[in-house]
C-alpha positions as CSV (number, residue, x, y, z in Angstrom):
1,X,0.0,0.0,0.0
2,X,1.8,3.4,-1.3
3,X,2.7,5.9,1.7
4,X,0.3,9.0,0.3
5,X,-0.2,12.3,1.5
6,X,-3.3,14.3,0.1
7,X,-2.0,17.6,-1.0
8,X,-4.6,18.9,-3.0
9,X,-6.6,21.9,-0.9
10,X,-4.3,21.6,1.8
11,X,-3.6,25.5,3.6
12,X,-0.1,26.4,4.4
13,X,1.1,26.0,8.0
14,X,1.9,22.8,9.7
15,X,0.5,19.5,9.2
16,X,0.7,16.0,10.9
17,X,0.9,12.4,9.1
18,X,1.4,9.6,10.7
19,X,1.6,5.8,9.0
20,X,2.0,2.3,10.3
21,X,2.3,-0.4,7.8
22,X,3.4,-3.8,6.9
23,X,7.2,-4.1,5.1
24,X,5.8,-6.4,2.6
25,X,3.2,-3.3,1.7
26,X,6.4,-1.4,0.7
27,X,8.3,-4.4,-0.9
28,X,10.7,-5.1,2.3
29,X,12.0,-8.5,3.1
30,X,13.9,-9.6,6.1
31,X,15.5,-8.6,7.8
32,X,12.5,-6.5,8.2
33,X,8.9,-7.6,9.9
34,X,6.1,-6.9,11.6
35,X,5.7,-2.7,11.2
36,X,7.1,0.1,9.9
37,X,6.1,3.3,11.2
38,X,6.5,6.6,10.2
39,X,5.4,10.1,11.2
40,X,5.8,13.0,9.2
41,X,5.1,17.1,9.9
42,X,4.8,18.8,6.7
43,X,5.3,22.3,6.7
44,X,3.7,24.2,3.7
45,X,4.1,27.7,2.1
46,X,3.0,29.0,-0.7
47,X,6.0,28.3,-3.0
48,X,6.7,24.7,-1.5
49,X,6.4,22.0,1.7
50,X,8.9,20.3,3.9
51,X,8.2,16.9,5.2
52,X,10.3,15.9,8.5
53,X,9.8,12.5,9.4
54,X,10.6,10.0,12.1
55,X,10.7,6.2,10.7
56,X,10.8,3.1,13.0
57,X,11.3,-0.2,11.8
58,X,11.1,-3.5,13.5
59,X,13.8,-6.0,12.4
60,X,14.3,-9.3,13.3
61,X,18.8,-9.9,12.7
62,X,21.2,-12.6,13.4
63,X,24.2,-11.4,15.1
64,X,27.0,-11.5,13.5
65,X,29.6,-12.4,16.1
66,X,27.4,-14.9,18.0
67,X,24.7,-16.0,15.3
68,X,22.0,-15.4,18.1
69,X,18.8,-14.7,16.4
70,X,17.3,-11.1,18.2
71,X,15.0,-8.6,17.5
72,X,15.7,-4.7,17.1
73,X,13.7,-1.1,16.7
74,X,15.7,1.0,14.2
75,X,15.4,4.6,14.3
76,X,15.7,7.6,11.4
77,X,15.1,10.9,10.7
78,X,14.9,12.3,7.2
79,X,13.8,15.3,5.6
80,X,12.0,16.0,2.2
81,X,11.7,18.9,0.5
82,X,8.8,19.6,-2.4
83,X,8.6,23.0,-4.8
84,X,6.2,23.6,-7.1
85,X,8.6,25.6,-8.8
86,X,11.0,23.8,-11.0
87,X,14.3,26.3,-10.6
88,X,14.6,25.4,-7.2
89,X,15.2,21.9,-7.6
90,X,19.0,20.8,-6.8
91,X,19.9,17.5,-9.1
92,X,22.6,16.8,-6.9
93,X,19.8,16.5,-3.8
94,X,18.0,13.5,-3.6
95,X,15.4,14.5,-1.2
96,X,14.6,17.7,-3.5
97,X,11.6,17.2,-6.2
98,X,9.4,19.6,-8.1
99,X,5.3,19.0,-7.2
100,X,3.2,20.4,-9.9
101,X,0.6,22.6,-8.0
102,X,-2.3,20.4,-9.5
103,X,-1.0,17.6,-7.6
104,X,-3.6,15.7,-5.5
105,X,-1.1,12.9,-3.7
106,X,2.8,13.2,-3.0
107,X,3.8,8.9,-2.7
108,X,6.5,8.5,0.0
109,X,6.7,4.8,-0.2
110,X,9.8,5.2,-2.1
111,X,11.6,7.0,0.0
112,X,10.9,5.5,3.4
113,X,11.9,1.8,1.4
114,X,15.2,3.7,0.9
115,X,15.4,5.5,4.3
116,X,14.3,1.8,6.2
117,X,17.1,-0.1,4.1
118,X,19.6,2.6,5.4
119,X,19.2,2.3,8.5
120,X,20.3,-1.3,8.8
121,X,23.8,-0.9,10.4
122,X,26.6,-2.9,8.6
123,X,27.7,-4.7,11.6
124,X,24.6,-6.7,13.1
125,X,25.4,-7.4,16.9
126,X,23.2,-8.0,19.4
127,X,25.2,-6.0,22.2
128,X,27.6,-4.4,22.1
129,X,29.7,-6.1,24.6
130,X,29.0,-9.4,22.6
131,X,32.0,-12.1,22.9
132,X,30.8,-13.8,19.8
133,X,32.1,-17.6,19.2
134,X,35.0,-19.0,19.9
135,X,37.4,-19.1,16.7
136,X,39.0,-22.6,18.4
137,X,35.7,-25.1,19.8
138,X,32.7,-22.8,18.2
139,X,31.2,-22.3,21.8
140,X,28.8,-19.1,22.0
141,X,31.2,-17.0,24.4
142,X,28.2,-15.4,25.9
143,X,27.2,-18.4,27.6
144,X,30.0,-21.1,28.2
145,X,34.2,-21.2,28.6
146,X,35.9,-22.2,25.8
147,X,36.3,-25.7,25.5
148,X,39.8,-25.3,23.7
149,X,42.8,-25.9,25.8
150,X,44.8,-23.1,26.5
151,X,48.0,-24.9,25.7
152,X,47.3,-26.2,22.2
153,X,48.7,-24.1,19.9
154,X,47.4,-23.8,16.5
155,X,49.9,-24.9,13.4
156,X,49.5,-20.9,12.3
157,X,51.2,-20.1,15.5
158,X,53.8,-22.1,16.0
159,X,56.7,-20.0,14.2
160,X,55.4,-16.7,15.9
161,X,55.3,-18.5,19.6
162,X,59.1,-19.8,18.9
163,X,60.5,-16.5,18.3
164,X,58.3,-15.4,21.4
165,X,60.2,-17.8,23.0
166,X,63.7,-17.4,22.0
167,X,62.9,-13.4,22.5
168,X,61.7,-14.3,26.4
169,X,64.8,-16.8,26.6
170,X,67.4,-13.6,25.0
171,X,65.8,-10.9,27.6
């Protein structure tokens, strides 16, 4: 279901819109589910409107140091900008577009799609203090010891932890 706002007849001054929809309505995937909201204040004047909105999204990730399967609210702000004169547009801005005054409906499904896929971070953990899984036995670090022992020593290692040694032996 598009994201519009009925323009048409609407006085300057400041206006409120708020939407709550599915992400498949808007053609998001995981890791996105359940809602995405967003709540917009458009300010209009005679020669254009500004639309500042809030988005939430409710995501469902897998962490990516401990593979634990968790749940998050992400948060943006973005800001649109709509003339119904075309030598005010700036090509170079993508949240600038010309509005011809006849316009009944703005759509802003495409641009909360965009803003919502931003706002997924590129590292996906579920804390910040998350140990993640041990590199040796696979153990989640969060919730056991490692199983390794401490004194194997991987075949990688083993040239670096002799001239560790000869150093400790030398000094």
């Amino acid at each position: 279901m598009p994201l519009k706002i009925k323009i048409k007849n609407i006085e300057n001054g400041v206006h409120y819109f708020d939407f709550n929809e599915s992400p498949k309505s808007l053609g998001l995937n995981k890791p996105f589910s359940n809602y995405i909201k967003v709540n917009c204040k458009m300010d209009k004047s005679q020669n254009q409107f500004v639309l500042n909105c809030d988005l939430k999204v409710h995501t469902n990730f897998e962490c990516d140091r401990c593979s634990e399967e968790f749940e998050a609210e992400l948060e943006r702000d973005f800001k649109l900008f709509y003339f119904f004169d075309e030598e005010n547009i700036d090509d170079e801005d993508s949240n600038t577009f010309y509005i011809a005054p006849e316009e009944d409906y703005i759509d802003i499904s495409k641009e909360v799609r965009e803003y919502a896929m931003l706002s997924v971070p590129m590292k996906i953990v579920c804390d910040d203090d998350c140990k993640g899984l041990c590199a040796g036995c696979g153990v989640d670090l969060n919730k056991e010891e490692c199983r390794c022992s401490k004194d194997e020593v991987r075949p990688e290692w083993e040239e670096l932890l002799k001239l560790k040694d000869k150093i400790n032996k030398q000094g």
